[in-house]
N, CA and C of each residue as an Amber inpcrd file, in Angstrom:
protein
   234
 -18.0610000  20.9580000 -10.1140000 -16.6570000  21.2290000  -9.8970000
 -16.3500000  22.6600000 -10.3440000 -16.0430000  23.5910000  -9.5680000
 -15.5580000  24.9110000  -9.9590000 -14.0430000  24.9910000 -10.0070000
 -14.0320000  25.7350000 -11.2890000 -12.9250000  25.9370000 -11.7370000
 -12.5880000  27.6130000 -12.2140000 -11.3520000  28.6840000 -12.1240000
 -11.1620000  29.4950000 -12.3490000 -11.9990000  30.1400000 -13.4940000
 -12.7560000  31.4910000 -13.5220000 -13.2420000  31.9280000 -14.2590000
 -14.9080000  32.0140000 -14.0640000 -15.0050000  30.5400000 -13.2060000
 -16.4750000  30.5730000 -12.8920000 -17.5100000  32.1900000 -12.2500000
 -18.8460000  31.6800000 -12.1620000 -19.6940000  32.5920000 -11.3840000
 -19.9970000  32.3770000 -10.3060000 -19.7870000  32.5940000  -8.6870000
 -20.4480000  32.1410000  -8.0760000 -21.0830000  32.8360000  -7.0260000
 -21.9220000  32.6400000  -6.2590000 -22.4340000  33.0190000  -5.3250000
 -22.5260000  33.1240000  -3.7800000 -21.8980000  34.2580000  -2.8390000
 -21.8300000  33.3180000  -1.5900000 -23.1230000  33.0000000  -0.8760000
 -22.7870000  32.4130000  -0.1190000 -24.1620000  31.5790000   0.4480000
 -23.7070000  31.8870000   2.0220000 -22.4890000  31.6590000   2.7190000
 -22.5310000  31.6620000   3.8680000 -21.1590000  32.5510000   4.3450000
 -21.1400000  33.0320000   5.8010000 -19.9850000  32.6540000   6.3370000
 -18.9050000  32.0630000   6.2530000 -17.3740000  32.3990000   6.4630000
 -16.2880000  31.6790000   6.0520000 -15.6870000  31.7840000   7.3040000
 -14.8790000  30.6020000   7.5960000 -14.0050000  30.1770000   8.4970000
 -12.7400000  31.1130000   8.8060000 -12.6370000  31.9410000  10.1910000
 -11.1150000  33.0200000   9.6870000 -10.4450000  33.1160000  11.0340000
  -9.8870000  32.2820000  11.4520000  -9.2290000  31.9200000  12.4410000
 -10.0420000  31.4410000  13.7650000 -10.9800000  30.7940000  13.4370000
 -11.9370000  30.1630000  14.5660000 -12.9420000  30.9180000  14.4000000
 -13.5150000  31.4410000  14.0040000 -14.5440000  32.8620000  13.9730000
 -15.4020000  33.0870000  12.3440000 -16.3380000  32.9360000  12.1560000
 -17.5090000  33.1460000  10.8630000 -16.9750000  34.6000000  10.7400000
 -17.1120000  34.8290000   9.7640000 -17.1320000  36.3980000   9.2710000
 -17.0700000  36.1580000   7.7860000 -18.0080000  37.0780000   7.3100000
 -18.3260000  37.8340000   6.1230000 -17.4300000  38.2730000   5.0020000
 -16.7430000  38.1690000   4.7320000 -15.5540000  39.5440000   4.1270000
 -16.3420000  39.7760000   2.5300000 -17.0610000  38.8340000   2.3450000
 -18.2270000  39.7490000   1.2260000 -19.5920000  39.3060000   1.4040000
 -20.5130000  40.0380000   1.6060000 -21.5760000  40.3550000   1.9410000
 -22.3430000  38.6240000   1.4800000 -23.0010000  37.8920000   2.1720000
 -23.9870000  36.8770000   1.7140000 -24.6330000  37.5990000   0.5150000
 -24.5300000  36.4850000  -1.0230000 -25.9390000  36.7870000  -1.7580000
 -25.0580000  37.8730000  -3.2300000 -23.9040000  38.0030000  -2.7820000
 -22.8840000  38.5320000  -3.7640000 -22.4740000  37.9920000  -4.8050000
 -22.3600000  38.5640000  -5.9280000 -21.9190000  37.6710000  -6.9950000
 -20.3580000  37.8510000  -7.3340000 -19.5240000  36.5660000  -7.7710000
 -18.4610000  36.9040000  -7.3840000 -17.6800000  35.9590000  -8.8000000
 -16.3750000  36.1260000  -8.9250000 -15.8650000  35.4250000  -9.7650000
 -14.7590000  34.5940000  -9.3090000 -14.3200000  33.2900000  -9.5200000
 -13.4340000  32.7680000  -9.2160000 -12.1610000  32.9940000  -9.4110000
 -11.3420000  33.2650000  -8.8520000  -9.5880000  33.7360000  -9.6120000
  -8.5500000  33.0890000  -9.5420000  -8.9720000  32.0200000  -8.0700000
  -7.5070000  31.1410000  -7.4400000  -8.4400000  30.2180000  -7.0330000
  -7.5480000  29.0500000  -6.8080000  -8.5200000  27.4670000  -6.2050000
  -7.2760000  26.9640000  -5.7930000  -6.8060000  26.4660000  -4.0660000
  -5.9370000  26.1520000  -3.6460000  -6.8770000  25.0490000  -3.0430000
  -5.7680000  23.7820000  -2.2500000  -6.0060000  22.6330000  -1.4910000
  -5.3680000  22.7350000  -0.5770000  -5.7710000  22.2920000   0.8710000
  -5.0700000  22.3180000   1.5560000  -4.7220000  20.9240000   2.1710000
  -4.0430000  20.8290000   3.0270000  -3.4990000  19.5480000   3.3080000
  -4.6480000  18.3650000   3.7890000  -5.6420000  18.9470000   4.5910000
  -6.7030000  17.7990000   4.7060000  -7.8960000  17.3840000   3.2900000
  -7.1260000  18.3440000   1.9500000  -8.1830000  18.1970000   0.9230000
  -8.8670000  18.8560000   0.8160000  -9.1920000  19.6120000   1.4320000
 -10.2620000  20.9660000   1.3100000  -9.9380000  21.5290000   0.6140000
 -10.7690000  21.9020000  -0.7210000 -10.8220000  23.0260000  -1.6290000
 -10.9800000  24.6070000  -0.9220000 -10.1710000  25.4890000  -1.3480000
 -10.4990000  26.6760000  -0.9680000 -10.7260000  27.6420000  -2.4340000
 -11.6470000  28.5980000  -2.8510000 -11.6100000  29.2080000  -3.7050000
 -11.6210000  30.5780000  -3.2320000 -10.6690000  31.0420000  -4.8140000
 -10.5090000  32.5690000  -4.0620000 -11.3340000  33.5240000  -5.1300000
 -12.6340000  33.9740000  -4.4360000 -12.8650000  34.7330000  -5.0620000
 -12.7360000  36.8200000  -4.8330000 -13.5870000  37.0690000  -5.5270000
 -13.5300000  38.7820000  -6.0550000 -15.2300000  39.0000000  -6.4630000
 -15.5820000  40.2230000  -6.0800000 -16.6590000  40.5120000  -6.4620000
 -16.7280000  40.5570000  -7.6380000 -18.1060000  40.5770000  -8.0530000
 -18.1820000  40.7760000  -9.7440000 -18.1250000  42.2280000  -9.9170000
 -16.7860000  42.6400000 -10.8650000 -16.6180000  44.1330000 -10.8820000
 -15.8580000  44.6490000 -10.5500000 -15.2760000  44.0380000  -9.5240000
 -14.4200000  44.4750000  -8.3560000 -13.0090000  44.4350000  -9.6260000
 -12.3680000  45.8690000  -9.5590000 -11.1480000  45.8530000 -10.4170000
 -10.0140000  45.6300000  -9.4240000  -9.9510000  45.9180000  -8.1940000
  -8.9180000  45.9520000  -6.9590000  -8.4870000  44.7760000  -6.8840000
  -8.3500000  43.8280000  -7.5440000  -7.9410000  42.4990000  -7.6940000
  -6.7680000  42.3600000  -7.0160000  -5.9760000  43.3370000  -7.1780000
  -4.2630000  43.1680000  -6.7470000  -4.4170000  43.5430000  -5.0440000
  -5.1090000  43.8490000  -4.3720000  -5.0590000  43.1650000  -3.0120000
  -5.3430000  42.0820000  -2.6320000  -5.5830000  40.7640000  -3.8580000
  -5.9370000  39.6340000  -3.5260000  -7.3290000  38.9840000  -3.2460000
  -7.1470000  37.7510000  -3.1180000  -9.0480000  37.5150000  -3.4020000
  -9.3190000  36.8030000  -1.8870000 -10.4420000  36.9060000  -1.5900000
 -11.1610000  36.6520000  -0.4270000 -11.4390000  35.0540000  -0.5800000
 -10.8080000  34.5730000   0.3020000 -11.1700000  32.4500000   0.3030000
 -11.8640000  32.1450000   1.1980000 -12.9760000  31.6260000   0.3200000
 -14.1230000  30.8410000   1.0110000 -14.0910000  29.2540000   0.3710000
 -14.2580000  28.3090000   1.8350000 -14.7030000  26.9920000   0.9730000
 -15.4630000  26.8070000  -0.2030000 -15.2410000  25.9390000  -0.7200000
 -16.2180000  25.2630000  -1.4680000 -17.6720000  25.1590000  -1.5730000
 -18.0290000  24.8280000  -0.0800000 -19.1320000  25.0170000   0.1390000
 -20.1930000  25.8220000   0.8520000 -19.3290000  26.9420000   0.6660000
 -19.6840000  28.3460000   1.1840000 -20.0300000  28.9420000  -0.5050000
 -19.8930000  28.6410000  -1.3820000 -20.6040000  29.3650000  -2.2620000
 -21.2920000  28.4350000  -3.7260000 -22.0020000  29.0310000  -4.4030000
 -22.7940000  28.0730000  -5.6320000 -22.8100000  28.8950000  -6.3150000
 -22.6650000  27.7910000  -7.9130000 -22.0780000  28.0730000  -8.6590000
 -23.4370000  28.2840000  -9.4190000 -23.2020000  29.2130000 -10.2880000
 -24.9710000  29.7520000 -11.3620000 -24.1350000  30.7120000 -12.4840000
 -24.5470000  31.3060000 -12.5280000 -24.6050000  32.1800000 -13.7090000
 -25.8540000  33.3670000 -13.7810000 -25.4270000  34.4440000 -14.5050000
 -26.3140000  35.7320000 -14.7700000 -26.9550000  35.4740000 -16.4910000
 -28.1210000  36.4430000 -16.6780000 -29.0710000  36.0120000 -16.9980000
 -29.8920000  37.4140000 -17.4490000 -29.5670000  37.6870000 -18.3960000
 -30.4510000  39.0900000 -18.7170000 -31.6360000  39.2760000 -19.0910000
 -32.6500000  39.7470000 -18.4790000 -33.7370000  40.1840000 -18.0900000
 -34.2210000  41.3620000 -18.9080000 -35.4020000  41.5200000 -20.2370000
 -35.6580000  42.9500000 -20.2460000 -36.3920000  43.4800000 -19.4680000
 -36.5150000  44.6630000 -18.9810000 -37.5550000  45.3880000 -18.2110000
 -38.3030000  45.7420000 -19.4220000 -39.5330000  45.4320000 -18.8330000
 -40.9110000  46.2420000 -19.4190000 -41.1720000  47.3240000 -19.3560000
């Protein structure tokens, strides 16, 4: 269950008036900011890149199952 604040990842294409399109790149890491329902129950989450300070133009909504949820993970280089 994702909830505001989360990490997630997109995975696919999003639904935007009959038509797949991108509006952040597959494979992006992103943060959750908004989580709306819509009338048939569908979760929509709104996310933002990770980083992304431009927040105040609003966040990009992809289903639910257009993205997964993980977490980052620091790595030393050798």
């Amino acid at each position: 269950m994702l909830k505001v604040g989360d990490t997630v990842k997109v995975k696919k294409e999003t639904m935007h008036y009959g038509e797949r399109i991108a509006f952040i790149p597959i494979g992006t890491i992103c943060r959750v900011v908004e989580i709306k329902y819509y009338e048939n129950k569908e979760k929509m989450i709104g996310i933002i890149p990770e980083g992304d300070l431009a927040y105040d133009y609003g966040a990009y909504w992809y289903l639910e199952c257009e993205v997964e949820k993980g977490h980052l993970e620091w790595v030393k280089d050798e």
